[in-house]
C-alpha positions as CSV (number, residue, x, y, z in Angstrom):
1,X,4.4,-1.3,33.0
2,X,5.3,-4.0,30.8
3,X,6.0,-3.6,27.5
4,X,4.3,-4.9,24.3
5,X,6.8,-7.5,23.2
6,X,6.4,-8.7,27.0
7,X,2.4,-8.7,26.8
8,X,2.1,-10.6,23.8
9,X,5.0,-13.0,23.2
10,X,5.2,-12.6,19.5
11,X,8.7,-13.1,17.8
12,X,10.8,-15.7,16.8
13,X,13.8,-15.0,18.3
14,X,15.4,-18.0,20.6
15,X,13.1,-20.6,18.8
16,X,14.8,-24.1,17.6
17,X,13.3,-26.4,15.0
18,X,10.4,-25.7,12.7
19,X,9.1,-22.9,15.0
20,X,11.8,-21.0,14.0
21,X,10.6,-21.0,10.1
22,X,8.0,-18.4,9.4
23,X,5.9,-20.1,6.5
24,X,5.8,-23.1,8.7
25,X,3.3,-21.6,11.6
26,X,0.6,-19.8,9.0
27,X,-1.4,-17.2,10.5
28,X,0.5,-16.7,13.6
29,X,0.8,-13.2,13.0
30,X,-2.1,-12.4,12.0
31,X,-3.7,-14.5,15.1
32,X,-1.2,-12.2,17.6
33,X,-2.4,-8.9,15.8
34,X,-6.5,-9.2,16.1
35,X,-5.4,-10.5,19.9
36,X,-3.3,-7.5,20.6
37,X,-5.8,-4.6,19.1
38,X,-9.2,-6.2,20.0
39,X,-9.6,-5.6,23.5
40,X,-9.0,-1.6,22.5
41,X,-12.3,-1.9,20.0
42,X,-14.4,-0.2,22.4
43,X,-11.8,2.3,23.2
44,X,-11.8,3.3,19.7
45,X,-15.2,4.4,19.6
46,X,-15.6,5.9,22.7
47,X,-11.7,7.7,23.0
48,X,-13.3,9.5,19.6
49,X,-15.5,12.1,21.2
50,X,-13.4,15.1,21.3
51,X,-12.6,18.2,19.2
52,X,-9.4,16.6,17.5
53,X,-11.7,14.0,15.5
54,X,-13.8,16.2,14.3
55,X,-11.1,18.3,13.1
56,X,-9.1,15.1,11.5
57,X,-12.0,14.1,9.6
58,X,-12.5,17.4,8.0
59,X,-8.9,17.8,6.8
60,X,-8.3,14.1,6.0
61,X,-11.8,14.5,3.8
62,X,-10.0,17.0,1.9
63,X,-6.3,15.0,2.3
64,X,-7.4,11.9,0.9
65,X,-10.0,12.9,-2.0
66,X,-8.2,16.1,-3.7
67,X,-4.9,13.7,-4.2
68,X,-7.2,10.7,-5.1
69,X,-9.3,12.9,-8.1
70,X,-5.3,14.1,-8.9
71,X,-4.6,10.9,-9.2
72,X,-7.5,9.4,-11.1
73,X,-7.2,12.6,-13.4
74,X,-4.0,11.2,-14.3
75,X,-4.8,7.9,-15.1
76,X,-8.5,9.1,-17.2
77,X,-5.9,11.3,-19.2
78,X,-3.5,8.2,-19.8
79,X,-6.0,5.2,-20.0
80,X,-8.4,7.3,-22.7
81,X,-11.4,7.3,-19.9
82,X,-11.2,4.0,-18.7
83,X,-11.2,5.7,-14.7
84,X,-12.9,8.4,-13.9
85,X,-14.2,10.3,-10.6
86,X,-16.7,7.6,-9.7
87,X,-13.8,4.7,-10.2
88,X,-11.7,6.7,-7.7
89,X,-14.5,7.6,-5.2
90,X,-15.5,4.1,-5.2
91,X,-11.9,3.0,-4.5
92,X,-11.3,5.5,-1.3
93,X,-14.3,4.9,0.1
94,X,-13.9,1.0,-0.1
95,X,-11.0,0.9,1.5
96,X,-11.7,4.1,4.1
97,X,-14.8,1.5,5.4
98,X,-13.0,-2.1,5.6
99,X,-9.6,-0.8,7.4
100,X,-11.7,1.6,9.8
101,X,-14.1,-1.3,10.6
102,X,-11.7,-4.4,10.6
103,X,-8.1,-2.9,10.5
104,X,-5.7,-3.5,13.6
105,X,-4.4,-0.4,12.9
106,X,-6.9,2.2,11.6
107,X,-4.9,5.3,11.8
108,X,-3.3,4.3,8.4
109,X,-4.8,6.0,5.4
110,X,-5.8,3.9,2.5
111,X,-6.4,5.0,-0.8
112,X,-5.6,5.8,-4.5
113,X,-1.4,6.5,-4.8
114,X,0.3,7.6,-7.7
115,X,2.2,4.2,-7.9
116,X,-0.8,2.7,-8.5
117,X,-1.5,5.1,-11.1
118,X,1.2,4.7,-12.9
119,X,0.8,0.8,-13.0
120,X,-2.3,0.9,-14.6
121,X,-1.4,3.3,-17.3
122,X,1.8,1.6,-17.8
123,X,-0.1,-1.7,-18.6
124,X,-2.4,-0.3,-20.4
125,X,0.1,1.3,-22.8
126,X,1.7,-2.3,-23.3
127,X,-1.8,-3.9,-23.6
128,X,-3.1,-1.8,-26.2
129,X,-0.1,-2.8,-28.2
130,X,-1.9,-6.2,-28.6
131,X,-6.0,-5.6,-28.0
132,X,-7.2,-2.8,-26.4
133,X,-10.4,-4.7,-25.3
134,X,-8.2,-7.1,-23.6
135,X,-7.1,-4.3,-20.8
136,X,-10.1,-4.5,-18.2
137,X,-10.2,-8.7,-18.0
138,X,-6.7,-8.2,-18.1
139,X,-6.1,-6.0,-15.2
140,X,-8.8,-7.9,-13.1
141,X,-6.7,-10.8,-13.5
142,X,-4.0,-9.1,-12.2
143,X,-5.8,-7.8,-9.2
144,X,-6.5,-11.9,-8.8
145,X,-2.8,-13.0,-8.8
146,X,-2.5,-9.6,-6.3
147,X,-4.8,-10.6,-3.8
148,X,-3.7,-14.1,-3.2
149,X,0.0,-13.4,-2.9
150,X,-1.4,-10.9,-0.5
151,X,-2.9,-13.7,1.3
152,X,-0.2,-16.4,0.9
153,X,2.6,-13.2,1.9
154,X,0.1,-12.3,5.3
155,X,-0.5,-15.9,6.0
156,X,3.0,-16.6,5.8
157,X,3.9,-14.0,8.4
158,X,6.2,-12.3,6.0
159,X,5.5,-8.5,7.1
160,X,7.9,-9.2,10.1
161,X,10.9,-8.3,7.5
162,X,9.5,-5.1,7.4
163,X,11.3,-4.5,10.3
164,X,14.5,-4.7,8.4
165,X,13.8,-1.3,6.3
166,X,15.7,1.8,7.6
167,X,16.1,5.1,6.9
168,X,18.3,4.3,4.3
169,X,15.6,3.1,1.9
170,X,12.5,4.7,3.2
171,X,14.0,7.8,2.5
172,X,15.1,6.6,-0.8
173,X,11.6,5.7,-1.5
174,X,10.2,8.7,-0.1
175,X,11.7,11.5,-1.8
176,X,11.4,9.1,-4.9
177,X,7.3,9.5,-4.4
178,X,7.6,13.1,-3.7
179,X,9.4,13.9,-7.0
180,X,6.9,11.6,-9.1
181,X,4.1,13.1,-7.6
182,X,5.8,17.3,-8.7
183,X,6.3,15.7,-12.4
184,X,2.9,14.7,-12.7
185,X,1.8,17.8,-11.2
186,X,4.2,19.3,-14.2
187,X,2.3,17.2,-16.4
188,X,-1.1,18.5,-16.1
189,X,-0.1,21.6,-16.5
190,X,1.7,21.4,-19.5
191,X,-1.4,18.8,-20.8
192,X,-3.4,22.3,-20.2
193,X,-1.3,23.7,-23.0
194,X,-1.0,20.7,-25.1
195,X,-4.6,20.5,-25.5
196,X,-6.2,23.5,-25.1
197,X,-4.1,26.9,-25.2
198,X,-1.6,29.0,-24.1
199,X,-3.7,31.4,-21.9
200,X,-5.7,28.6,-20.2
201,X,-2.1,26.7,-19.9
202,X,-0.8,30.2,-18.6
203,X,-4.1,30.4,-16.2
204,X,-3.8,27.2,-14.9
205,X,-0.2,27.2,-13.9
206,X,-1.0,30.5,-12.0
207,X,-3.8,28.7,-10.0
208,X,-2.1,25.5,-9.2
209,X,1.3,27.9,-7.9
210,X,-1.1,29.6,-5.9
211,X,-3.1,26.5,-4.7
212,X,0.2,25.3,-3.4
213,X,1.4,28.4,-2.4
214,X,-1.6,28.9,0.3
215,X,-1.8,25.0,1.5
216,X,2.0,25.4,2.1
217,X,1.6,28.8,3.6
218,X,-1.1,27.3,6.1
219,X,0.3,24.5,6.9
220,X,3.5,26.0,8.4
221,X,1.4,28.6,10.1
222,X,0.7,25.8,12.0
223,X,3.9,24.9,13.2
224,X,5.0,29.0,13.3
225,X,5.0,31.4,16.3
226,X,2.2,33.6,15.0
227,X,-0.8,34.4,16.4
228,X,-2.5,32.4,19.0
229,X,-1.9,28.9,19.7
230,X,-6.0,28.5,19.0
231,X,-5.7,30.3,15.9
232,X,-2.9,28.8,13.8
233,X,-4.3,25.4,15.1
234,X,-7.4,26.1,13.2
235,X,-5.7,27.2,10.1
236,X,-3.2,24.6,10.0
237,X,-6.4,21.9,10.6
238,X,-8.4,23.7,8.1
239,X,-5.7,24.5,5.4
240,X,-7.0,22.7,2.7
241,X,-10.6,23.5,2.6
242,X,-9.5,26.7,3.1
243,X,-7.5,26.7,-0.2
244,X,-9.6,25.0,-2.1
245,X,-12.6,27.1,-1.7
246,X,-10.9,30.0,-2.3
247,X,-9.3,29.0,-5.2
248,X,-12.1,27.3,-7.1
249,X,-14.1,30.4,-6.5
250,X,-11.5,32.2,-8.0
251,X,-11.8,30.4,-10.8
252,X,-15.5,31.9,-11.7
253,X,-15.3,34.8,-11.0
254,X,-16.4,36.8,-13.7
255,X,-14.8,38.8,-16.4
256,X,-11.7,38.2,-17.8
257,X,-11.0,35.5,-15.5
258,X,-13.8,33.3,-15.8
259,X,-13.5,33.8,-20.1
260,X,-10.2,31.8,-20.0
261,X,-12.2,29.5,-20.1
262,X,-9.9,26.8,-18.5
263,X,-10.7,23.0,-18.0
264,X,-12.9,21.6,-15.3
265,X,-12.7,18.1,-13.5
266,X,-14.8,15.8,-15.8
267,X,-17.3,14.0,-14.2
268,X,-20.6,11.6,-15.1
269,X,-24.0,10.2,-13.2
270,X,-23.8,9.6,-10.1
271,X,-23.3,5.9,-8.9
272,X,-22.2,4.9,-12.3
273,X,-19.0,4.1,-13.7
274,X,-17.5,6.6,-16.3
275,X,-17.6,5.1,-19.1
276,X,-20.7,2.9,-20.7
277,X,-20.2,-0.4,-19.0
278,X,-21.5,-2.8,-15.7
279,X,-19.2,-2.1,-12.6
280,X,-18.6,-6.3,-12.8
281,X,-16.0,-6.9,-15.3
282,X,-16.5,-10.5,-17.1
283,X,-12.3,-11.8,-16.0
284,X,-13.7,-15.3,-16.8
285,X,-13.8,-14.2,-20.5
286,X,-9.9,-13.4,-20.8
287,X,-7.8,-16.2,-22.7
288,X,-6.0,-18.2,-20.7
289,X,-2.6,-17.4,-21.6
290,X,-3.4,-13.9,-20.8
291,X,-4.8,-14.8,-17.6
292,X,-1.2,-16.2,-16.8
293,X,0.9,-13.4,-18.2
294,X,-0.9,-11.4,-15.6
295,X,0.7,-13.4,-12.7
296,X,4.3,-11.9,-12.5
297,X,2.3,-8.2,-12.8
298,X,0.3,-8.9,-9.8
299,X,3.5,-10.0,-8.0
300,X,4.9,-7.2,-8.5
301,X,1.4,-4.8,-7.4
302,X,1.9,-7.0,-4.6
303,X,5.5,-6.1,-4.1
304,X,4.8,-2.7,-4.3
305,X,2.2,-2.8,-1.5
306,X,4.1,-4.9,0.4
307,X,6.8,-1.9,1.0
308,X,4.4,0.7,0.1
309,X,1.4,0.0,2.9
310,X,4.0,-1.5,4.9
311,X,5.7,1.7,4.9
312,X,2.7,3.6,5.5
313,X,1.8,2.0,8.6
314,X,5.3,2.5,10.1
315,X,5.2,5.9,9.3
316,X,1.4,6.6,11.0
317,X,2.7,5.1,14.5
318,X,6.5,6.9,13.7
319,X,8.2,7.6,17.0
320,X,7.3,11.5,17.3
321,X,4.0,10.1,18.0
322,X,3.2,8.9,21.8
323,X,0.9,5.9,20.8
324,X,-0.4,3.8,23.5
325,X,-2.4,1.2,21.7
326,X,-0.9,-1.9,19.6
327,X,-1.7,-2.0,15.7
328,X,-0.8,-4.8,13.6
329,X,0.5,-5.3,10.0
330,X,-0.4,-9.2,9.1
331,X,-3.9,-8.6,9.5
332,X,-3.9,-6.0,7.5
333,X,-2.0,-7.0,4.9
334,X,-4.6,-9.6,4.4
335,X,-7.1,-7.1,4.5
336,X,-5.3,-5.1,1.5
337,X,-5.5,-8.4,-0.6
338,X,-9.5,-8.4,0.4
339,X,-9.9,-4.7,-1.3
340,X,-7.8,-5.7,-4.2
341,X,-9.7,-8.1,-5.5
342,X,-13.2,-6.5,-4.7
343,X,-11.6,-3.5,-6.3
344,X,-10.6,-5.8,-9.7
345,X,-13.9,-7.0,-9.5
346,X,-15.1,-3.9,-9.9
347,X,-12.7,-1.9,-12.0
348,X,-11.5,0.5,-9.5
349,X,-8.1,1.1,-9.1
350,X,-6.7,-0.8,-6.4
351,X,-6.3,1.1,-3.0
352,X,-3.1,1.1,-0.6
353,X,-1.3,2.5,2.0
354,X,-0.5,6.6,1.5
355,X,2.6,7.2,2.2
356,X,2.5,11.0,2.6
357,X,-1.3,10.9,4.1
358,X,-1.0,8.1,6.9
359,X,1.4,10.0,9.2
360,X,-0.8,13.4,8.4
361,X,-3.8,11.3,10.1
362,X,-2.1,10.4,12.9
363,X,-0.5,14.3,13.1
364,X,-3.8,16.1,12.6
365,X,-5.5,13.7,16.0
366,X,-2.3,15.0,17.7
367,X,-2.7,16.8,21.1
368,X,0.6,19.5,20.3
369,X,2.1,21.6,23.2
370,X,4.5,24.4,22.4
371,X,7.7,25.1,24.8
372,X,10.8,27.5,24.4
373,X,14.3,26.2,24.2
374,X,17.2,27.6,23.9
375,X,20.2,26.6,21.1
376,X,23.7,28.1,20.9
377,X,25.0,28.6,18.0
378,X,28.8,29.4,18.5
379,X,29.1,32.1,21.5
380,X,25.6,33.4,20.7
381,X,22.0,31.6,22.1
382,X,19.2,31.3,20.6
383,X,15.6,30.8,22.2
384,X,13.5,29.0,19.5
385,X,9.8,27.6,20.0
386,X,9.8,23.2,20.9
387,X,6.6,21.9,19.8
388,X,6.2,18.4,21.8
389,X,3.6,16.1,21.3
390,X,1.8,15.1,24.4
391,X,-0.6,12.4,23.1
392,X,-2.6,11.4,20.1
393,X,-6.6,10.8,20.0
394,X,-6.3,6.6,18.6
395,X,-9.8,5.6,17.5
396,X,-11.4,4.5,14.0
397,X,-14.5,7.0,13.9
398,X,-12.2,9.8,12.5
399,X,-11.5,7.2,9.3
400,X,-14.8,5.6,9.1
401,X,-17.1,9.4,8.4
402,X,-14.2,9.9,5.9
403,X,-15.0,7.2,4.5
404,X,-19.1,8.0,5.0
405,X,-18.4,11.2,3.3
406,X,-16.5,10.1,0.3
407,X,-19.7,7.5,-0.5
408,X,-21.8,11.0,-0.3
409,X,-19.5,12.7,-2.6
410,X,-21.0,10.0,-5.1
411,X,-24.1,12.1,-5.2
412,X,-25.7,14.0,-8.1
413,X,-25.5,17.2,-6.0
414,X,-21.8,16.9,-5.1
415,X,-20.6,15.9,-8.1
416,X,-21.9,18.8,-9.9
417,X,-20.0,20.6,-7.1
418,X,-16.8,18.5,-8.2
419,X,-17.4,19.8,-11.6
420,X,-17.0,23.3,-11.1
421,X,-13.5,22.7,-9.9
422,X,-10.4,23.5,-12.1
423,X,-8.3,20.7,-13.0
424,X,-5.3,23.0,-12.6
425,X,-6.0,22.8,-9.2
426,X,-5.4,19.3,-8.9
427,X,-1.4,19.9,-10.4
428,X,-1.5,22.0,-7.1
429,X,-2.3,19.2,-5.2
430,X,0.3,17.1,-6.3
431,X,2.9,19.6,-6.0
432,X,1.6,19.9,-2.3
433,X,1.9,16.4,-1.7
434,X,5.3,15.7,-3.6
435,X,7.3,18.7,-2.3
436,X,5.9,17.2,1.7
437,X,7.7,14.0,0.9
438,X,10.8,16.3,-0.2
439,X,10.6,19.0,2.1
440,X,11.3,16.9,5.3
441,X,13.2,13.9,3.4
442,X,16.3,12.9,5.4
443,X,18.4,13.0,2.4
444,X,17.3,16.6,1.6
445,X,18.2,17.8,5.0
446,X,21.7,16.2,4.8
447,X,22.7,18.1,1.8
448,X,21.0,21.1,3.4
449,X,23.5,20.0,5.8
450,X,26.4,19.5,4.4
451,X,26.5,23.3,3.1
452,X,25.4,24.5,6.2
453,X,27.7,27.3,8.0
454,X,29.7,25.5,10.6
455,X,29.2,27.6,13.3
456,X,25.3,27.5,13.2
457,X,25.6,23.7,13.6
458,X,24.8,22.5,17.5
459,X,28.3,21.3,18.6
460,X,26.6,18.0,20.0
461,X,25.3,17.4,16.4
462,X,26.5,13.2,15.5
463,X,26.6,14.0,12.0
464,X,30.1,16.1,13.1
465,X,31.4,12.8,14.0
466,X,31.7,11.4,10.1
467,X,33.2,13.1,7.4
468,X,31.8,15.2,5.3
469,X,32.6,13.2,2.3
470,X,31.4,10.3,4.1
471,X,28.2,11.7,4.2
472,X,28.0,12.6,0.7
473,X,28.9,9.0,-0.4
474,X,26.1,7.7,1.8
475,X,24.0,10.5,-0.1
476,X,25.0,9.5,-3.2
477,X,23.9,5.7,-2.3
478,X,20.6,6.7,-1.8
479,X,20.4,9.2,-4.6
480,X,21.3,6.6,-7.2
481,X,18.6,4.5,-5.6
482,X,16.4,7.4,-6.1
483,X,17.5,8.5,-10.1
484,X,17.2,4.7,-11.2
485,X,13.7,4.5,-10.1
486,X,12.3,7.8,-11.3
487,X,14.4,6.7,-14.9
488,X,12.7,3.5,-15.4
489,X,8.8,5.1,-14.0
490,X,9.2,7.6,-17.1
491,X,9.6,4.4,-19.8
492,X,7.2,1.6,-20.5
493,X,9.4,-0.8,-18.1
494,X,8.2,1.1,-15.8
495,X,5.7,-1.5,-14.0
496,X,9.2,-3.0,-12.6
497,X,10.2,-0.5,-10.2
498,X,9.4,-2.3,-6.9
499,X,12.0,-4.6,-7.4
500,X,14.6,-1.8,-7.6
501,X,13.0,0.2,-3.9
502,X,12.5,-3.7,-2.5
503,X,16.3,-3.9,-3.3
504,X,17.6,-1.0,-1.3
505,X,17.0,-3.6,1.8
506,X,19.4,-5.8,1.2
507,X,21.6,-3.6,-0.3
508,X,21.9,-1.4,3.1
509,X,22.5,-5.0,5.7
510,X,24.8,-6.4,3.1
511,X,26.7,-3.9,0.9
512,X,26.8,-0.8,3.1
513,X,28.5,-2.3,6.0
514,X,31.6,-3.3,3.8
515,X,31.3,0.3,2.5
516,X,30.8,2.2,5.8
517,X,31.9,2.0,9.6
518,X,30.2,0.8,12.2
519,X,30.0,4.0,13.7
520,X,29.3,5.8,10.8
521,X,26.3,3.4,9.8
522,X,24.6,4.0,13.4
523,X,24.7,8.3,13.4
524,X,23.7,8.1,9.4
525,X,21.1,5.5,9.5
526,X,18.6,3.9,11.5
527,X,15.9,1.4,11.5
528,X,12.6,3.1,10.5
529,X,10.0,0.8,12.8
530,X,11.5,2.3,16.1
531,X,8.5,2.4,17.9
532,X,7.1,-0.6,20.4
533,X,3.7,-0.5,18.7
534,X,5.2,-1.5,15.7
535,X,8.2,-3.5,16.5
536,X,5.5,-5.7,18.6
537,X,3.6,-6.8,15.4
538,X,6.9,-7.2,13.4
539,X,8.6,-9.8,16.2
540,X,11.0,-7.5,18.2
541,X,14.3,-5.2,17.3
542,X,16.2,-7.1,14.6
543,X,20.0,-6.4,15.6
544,X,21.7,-3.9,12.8
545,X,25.2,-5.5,11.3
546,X,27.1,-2.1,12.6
547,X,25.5,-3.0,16.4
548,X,28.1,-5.8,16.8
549,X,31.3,-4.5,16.2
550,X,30.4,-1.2,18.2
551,X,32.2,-1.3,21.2
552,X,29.9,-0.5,24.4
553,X,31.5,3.2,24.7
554,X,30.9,3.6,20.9
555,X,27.4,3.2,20.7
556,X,25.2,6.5,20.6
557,X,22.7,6.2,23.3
558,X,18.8,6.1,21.7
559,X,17.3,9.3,21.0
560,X,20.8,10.7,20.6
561,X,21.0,9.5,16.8
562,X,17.5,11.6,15.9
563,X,19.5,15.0,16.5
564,X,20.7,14.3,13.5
565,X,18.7,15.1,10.2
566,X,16.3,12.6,9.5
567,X,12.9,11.9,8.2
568,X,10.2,9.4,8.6
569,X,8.7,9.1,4.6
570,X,6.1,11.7,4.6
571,X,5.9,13.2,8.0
572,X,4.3,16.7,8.7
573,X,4.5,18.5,11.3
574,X,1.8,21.0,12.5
């Protein structure tokens, strides 16, 4: 069967002349991704009719909302009101309906991220230095300058160096949004204390520990040996309705409990936005200079989506996933700058790519089968459960309800069920989503590693091949990259951080091969779009600098390298 690359002919590599120059053959990309994904549209719609979409939509309702109200409560908290629960609604179900409908690649989550949190309320603290009242034009404009770099950056056929990321920075950049979503988790609660008092603070950290506490609990069930395979399924699928139910009830029940009296998600009417104003903004009214300071801020949203939903993508159609169909990134990219500026239109906060949420849509339409293996560990043997995945349900519907049900949660009736629910619980949700982006982050499991007991590491592990202090240099690369960015996010600079996670790329093909052998480079790292789906929308397998001065008997043979710890940003596992 021939292969995607062979199908479709995109790529750049043997081309002479002007053909070889990207921004000189506009829309070539995004021409080769609708080609490649369109003859599957009917596929997508009729491969959905089976238990695992029904499931998928269910648990990435509850996936993509509870993070997205976390979120928003963040930024109403920082911003004085300006975004609310209707602002956020709005937002997911915007982009949940244009990327399931039009996307070449509709297992990628889009919605509200906590980067995109923190942008707002980082300009709106340097705005308000000046004129409050300048902030909504202001961030419309920079939605503007957004979109259209979108455009000129998809048009351009720039996504295909997104096939240059590796592990090396996606990891960096993951476990960096995994501990900014646990402070702001940290944050609410100790808002709860700030502004109210110490037993609804002490009440609220109690529910958000146990909120996470359960979700955790659930999820792993999923991947455990307990109970039937039918069983755990279910409560892995169903984890976090499950846990927010229960712990929102607990939260009124009454007596001493429910006289805490501890905060509630603040909501308004339904349809409305949350504070007293039109959902049309009027930009045109913005002085001019103004409207030209925005520029370099929506170069750098763009920036930020540009490795962000990128990243995303990459990480729905990971490896450990046997996708069949194609999916496309120029396309969508394009699309992205379409919801940005309807969202600045509008006053919503602009949606993107979730990092930790794309590759749990992908897991959760996931047909799993569970074998035994065996592992020695030294002279004894250990048989330990292998859960393979067989194949994966690819359609839109799953993505498209979600989207029809966050519209509904709009309602009068469902937001006065939204009310009821503790904001404490949503500091549990970020600490469920942040510690899942640390938990199974490659650098994590390398210092998990590098204590390790020797002789409970398999023999045939690479990482035995580099030194340990080797290792913990490599570590300590990504670490810094890491530290700097979570520094500057905590000050008012903070709306520059893309340019330090863009800069891990060249900093890993230019710096780290002087740093690093050949051999080391190729067990430690790895190129993060290994996957034919993807590498076919990104124009083929760039070569790695450490590839050519590996000797053939050298190399590690593909598949080999992944024994090794190592994490694609976000990934759960059931």
């Amino acid at each position: 069967m021939a292969t995607f690359e062979e199908k479709d002919q995109y790529g750049y590599h043997g081309l002479t002349g002007w053909k070889s120059y990207r921004v000189l053959r506009p829309g070539r990309g995004m021409y080769h991704d609708i080609k490649r994904r369109l003859p599957y549209y009917k596929s997508d719609l009729i491969d959905a009719l089976t238990y695992r979409t029904a499931a998928s939509i269910v648990r990435m309702y509850f996936v993509n909302l509870l993070p997205a109200l976390a979120f928003i409560l963040d930024m109403y908290r920082r911003t004085d009101g300006e975004f609310g629960v209707n602002e956020a609604l709005f937002s997911s179900a915007l982009a949940a309906m244009v990327f399931s409908i039009l996307g070449t690649q509709p297992l990628t989550i889009v919605g509200i991220t906590g980067l995109i949190s923190l942008f707002n309320y980082t300009i709106y603290d340097i705005i308000i230095i000046y004129d409050p009242a300048l902030y909504r034009p202001f961030l419309v404009w920079v939605g503007i300058w957004a979109a259209i770099f979108h455009w000129l950056f998809a048009i351009c056929n720039t996504c295909d160096y997104m096939r240059y990321v590796t592990d090396f920075s996606s990891e960096s950049f993951g476990m960096y949004v995994g501990i900014i979503y646990i402070i702001k988790g940290v944050e609410e609660l100790v808002a709860e204390f700030t502004s109210f008092n110490p037993t609804q603070g002490f009440m609220a950290c109690v529910i958000a520990i146990l909120y996470f506490g359960t979700i955790y609990s659930l999820e792993n069930i999923g991947s455990s040996t307990l109970f039937r395979p039918w069983f755990r399924g279910i409560l892995a699928d169903y984890a976090y309705p499950i846990g927010t139910i229960f712990w929102v009830g607990f939260a009124h029940i009454p007596g001493p409990l429910k006289m805490t009296n501890i905060s509630y998600l603040p909501v308004t009417r339904a349809f409305h936005p949350s504070v007293e104003r039109s959902w049309l903004i009027n930009f045109w009214t913005l002085p001019v200079k103004w409207v030209f300071v925005a520029l370099p801020i929506g170069f750098l949203v763009m920036l930020l989506f540009y490795y962000d939903h990128n990243v995303s993508s990459i990480t729905a159609q990971a490896k450990q996933f046997p996708l069949k169909k194609p999916g496309g990134f120029h396309w969508d990219f394009f699309l992205l700058g379409v919801t940005t500026i309807i969202s600045a239109i509008f006053f919503v906060p602009f949606p993107n790519g979730l990092v930790p949420q794309a590759p749990v849509h992908t897991d959760s339409l996931t047909e799993y089968e569970t074998k035994l293996k065996r592992l020695s560990y030294g002279d004894e043997e250990q048989v330990e459960p292998d859960i393979v995945a067989t194949s994966v349900v690819e359609q839109r519907v799953s993505h498209f309800v979600m989207g029809l049900a966050i519209i509904s949660t709009m309602t009068g009736p469902l937001l006065t069920v939204l009310s009821t629910m503790p904001r404490s619980i949503f500091a549990g949700v970020f600490f469920v989503v942040g510690w899942g982006s640390v938990e199974s982050n490659g650098i994590l499991q390398k210092l998990v590693w590098l204590v390790r007991e020797p002789r409970f590491i398999q023999p045939t592990d690479p990482l035995l091949t580099v030194r340990r202090s080797r290792i913990g240099l490599y570590v300590f690369w990504q670490a810094l990259g890491v530290l700097s960015s979570v520094a500057i996010s905590q000050t008012i600079a903070a709306i520059g951080f893309p340019v330090l996670i863009i800069s891990l790329i060249p900093l890993r093909w230019l710096l780290l091969p002087k740093m690093f052998s050949a051999r080391e480079l190729t067990v430690l790292d790895a190129l993060t779009a290994d996957n034919a789906v993807v590498l076919a929308s990104l124009g083929g397998k760039p070569e790695m600098p450490e590839e050519k001065q590996l000797r053939p008997d050298e190399k590690i043979e593909e598949g080999q390298a992944t024994e090794a710890v190592r994490q694609r940003v976000g990934s759960i596992h059931r």
